[in-house]
KOLDRENTI-462486 format. One record per residue: residue number from 0; residue in three letters; z, y, x of N, C-alpha, C in turn. Coordinates in steps of 0.001 Angstrom, whole numbers, plus 500000, padded with zeros to 6 digits. Example, Ala and Ser with C-alpha at 12.3 -4.5 7.8 and 13.67 -1.06 7.14 Angstrom:
   num   residu      nup   nnorth    neast     caup   canorth   caeast      cup   cnorth    ceast
     0      ala   507800   494310   513190   507800    495500   512300   507800   496700   513200
     1      ser   507080   497750   512850   507140    498940   513670   507870   500030   512900
This chain:
   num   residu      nup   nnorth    neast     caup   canorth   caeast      cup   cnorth    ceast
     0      unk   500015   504249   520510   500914    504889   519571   502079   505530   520320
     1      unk   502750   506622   519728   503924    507448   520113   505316   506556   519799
     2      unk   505552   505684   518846   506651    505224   518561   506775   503335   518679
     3      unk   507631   503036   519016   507933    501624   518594   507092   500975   517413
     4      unk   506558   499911   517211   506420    499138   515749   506406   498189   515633
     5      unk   507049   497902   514621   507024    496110   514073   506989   496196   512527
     6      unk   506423   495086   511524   506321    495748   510239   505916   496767   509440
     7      unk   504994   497788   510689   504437    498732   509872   503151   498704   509140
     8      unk   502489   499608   508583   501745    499171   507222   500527   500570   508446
     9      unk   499372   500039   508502   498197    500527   508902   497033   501008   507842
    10      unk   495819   502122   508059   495235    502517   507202   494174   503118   507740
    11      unk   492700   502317   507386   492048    503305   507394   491825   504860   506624
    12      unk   491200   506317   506844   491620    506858   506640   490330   508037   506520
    13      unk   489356   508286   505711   488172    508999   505890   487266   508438   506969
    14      unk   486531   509166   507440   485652    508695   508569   485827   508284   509834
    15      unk   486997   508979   510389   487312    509040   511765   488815   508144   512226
    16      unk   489599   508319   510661   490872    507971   511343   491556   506787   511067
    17      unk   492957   506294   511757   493788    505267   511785   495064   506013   511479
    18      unk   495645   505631   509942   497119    506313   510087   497954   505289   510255
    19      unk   499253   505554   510484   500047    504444   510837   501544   504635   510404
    20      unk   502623   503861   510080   503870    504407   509327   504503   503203   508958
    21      unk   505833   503748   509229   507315    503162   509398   507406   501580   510420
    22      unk   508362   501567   510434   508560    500091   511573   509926   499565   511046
    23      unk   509818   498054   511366   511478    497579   511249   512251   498262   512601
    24      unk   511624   498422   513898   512571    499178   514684   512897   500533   515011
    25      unk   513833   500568   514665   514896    501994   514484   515044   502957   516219
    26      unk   514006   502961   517054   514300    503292   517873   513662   504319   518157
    27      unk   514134   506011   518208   513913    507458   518116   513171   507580   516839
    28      unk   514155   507028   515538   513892    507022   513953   512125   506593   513964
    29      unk   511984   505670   514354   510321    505265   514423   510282   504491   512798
    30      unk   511495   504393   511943   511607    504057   511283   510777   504631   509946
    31      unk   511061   506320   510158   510360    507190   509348   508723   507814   510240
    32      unk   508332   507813   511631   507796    508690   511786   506250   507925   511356
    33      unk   505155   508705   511053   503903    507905   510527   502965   509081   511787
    34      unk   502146   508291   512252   500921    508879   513249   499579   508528   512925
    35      unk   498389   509420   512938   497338    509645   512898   496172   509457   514540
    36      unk   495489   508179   513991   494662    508034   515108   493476   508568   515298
    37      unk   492717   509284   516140   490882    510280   515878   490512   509174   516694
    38      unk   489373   508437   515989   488634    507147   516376   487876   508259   517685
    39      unk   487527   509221   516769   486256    510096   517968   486380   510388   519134
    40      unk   487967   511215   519709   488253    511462   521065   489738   510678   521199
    41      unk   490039   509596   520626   490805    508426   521503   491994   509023   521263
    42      unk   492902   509747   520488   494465    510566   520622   495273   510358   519183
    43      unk   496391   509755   519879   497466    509869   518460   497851   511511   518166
    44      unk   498064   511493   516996   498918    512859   516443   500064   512868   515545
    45      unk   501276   513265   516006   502053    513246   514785   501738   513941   513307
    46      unk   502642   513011   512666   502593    513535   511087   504061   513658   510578
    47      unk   503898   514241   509780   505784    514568   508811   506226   513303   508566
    48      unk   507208   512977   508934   508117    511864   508523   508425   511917   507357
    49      unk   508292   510250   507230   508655    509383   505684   509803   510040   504855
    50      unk   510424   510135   503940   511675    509931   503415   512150   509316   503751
    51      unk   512015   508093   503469   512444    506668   503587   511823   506305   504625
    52      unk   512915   505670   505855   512963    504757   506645   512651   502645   505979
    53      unk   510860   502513   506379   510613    501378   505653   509640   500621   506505
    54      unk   509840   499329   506362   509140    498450   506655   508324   496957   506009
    55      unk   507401   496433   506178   506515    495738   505304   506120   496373   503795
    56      unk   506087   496988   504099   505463    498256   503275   503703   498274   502738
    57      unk   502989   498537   502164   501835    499119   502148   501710   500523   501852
    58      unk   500107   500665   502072   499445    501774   502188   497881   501540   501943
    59      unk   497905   502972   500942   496492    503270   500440   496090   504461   500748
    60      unk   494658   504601   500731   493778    506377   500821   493393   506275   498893
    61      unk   493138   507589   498658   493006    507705   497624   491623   509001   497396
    62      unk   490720   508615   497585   489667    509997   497108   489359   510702   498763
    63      unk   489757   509754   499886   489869    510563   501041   490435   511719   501390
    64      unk   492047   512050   500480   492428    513477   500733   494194   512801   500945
    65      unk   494437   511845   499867   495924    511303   499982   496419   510316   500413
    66      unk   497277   509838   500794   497689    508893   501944   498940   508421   500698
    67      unk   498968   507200   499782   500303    506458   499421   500997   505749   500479
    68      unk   502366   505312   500187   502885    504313   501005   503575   504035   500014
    69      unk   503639   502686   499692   503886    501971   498597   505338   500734   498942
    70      unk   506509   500833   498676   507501    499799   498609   508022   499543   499858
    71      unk   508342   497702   499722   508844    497588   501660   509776   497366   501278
    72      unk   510874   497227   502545   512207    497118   502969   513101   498100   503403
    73      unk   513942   498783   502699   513999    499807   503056   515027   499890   504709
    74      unk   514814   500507   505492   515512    499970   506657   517408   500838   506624
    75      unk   517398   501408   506022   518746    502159   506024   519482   500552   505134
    76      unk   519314   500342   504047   519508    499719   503029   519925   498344   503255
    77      unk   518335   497754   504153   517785    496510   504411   517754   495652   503021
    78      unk   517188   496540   501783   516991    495723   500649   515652   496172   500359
    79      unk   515137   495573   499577   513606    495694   498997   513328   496991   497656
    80      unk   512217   497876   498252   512467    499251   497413   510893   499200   496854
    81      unk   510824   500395   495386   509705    500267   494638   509405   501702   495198
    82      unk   509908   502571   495744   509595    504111   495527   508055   503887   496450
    83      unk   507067   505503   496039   506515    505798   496552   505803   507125   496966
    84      unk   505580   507016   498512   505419    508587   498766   503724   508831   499157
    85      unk   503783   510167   499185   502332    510618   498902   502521   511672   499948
    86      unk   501255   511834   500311   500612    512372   501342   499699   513414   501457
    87      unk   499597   514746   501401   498149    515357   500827   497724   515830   502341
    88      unk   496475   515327   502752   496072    515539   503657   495184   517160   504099
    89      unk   495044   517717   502842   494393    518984   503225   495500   519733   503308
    90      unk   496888   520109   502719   497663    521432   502859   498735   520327   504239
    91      unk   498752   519091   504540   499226    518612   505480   500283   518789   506150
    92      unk   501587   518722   504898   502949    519468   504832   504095   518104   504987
    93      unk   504662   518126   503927   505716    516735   503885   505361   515600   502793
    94      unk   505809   514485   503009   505513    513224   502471   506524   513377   500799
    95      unk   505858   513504   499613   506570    513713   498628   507200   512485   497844
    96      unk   508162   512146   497698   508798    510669   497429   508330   510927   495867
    97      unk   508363   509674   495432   508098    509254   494039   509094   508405   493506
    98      unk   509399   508181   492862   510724    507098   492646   510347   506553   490927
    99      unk   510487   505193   490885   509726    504477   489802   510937   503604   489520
   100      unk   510844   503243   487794   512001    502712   487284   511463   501292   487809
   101      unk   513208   501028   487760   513060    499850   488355   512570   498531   487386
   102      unk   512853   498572   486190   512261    498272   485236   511257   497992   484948
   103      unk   510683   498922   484980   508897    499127   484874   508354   498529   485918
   104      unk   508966   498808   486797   508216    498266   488123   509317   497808   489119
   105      unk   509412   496480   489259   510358    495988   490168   510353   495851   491747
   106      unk   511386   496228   492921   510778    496462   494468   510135   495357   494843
   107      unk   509891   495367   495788   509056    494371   496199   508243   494429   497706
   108      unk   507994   493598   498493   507726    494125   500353   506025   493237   499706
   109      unk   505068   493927   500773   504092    493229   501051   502970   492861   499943
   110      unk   503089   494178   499212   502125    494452   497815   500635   494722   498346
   111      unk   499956   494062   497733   498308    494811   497366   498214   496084   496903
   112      unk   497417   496966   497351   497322    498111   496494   495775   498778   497067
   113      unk   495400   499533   496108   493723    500015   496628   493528   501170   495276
   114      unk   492943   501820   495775   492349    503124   494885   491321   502407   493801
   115      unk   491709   502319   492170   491250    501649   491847   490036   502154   490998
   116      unk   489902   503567   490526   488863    504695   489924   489701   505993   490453
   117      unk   489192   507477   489364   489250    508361   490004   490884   509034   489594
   118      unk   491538   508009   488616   492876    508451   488708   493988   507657   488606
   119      unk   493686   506180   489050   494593    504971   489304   494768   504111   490851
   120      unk   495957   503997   491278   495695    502795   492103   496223   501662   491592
   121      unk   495457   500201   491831   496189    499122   491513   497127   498522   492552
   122      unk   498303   498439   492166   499408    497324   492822   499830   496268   492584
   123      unk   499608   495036   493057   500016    493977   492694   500532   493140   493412
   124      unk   501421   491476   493228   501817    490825   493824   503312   491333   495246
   125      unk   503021   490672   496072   504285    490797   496691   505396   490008   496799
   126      unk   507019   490294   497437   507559    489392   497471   509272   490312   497436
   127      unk   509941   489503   496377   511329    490249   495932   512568   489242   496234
   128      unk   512544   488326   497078   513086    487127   497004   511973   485698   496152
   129      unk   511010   486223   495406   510417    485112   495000   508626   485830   495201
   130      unk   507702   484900   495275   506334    485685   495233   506037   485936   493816
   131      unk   505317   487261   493816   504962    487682   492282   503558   487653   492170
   132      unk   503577   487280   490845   501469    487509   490589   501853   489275   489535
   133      unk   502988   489747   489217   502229    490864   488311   501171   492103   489251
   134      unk   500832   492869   488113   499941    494109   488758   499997   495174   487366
   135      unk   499705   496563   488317   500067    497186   487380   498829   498008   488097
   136      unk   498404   499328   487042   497917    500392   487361   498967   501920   487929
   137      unk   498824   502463   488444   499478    503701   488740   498873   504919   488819
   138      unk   499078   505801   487963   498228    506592   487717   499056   508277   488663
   139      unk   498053   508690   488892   498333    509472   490154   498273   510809   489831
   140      unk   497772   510990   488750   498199    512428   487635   499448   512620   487321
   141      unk   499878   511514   486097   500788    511228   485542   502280   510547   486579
   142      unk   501800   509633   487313   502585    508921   487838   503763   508014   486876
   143      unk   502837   507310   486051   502823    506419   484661   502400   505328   484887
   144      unk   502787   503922   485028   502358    502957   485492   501916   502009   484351
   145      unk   500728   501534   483931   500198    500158   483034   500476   498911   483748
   146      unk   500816   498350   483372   500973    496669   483298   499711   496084   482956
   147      unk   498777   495284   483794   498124    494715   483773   498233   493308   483929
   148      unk   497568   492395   483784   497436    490816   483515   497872   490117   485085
   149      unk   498756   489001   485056   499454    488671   485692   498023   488093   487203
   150      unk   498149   488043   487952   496845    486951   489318   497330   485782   488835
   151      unk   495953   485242   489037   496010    483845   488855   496901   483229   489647
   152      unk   497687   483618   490941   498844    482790   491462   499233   483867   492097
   153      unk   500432   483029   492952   501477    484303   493331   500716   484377   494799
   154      unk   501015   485894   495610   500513    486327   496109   501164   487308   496899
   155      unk   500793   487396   498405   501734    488114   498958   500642   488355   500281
   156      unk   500389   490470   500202   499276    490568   500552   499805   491523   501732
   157      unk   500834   491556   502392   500899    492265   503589   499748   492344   504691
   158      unk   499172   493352   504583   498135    493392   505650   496794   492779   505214
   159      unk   496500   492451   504189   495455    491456   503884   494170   493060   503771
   160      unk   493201   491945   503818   492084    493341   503862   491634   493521   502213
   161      unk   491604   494601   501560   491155    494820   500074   489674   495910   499897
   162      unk   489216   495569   499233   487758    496068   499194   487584   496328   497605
   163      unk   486761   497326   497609   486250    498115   496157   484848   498274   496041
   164      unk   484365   497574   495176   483052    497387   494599   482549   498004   493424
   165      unk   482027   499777   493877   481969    500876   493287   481102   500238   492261
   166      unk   479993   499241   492821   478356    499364   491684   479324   498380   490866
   167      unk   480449   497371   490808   480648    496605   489479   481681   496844   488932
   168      unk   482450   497994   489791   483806    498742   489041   485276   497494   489680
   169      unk   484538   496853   490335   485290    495192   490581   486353   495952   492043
   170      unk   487594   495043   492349   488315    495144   493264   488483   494244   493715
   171      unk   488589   493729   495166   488677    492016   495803   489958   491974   496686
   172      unk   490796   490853   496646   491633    490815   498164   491477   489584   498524
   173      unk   491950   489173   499567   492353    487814   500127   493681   487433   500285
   174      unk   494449   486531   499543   495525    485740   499582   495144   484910   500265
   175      unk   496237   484592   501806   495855    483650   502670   496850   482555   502265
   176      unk   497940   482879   501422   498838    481702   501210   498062   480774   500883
   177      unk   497620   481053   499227   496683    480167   498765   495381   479916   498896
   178      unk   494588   480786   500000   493497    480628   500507   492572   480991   499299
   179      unk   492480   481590   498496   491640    482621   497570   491686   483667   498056
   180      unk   490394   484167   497458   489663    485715   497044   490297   485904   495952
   181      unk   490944   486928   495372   491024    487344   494081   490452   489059   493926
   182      unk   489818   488329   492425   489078    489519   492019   489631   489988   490097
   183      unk   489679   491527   490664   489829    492249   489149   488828   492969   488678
   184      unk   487821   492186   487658   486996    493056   487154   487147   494428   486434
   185      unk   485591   494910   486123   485950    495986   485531   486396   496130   484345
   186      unk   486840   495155   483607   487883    494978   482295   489553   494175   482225
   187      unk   489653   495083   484059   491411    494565   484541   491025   493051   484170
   188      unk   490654   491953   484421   490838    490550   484052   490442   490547   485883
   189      unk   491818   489443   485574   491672    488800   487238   491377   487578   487559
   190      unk   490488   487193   488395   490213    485643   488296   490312   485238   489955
   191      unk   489737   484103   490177   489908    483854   491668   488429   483875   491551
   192      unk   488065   484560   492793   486596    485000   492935   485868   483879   493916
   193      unk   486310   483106   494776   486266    482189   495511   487171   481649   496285
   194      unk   487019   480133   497038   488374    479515   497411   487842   479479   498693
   195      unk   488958   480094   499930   488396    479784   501205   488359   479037   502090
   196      unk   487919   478528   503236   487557    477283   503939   489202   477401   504852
């Protein structure tokens, strides 16, 4: 990589790539800058810097064209933020901030999130000073968020690996706190899908 990192949020990214973005260390603003890895010939590339300088953050692909980065810490601030920015990888210009009531959706570092059909991602869990089980939908048209049914426990998914199970409409992660799988079927109901060793 080109910049410092600690706390940054990693992504696979279409076929070939590794994107990468924000750090807790502030050193030549590595805070904002996000880089693109080509699995094929081995080379980082820069990309347009964040808005927001953030860390423990996530990140999603969406349809293989958009890049979210979802919440975190904000590092100017050093308090916990809900905004989120978007990425369009074909006109491959600047990172467009999103900003979400706080209300509706409260900040939070170290959220789940995954492309959940062809015009939602789900976000859930995390940590605001306390761990949260809510989840919501976010809809990426609108940028209108549903409230969905609370995880069966609280949950805090920095870095955890999340998977989408096109043939049952189903979404999976792993909570290592509590050592579950949790799964959201295709009628948003979340259960614990298995308990791990």
């Amino acid at each position: 990589m080109k910049h410092p990192r600690h706390g940054h949020s990693a992504i696979w990214f279409g076929e070939k790539f590794i994107v990468v973005s924000g750090s807790r260390k502030e050193k030549n603003s590595s805070e904002v800058k996000c880089e693109m890895y080509n699995t094929d010939i081995d080379l980082w590339f820069e990309m347009p810097d964040l808005n927001t300088g953030r860390h423990y953050h996530s990140t999603c692909t969406f349809s293989d064209r958009w890049i979210y980065v979802m919440c975190g810490i904000a590092n100017k601030t050093k308090k916990y933020i809900n905004s989120i920015e978007k990425y369009d990888h074909n006109d491959k210009k600047k990172w467009v901030q999103i900003e979400l009531n706080k209300n509706q959706f409260p900040e939070r570092q170290g959220c789940g999130c995954i492309q959940r059909d062809d015009e939602n991602i789900l976000i859930f869990g995390g940590f605001s000073g306390k761990f949260n089980r809510d989840s919501y939908l976010f809809n990426v048209q609108t940028q209108g968020l549903t409230k969905l049914a609370n995880t069966p426990n609280d949950c805090f998914l920095f870095q955890m690996p999340m998977a989408f199970d096109q043939s049952k409409n189903t979404c999976y992660s792993v909570d290592l706190q509590n050592k579950n799988c949790l799964k959201l079927d295709a009628n948003n109901n979340w259960s614990v899908a298995m308990k791990l060793q």
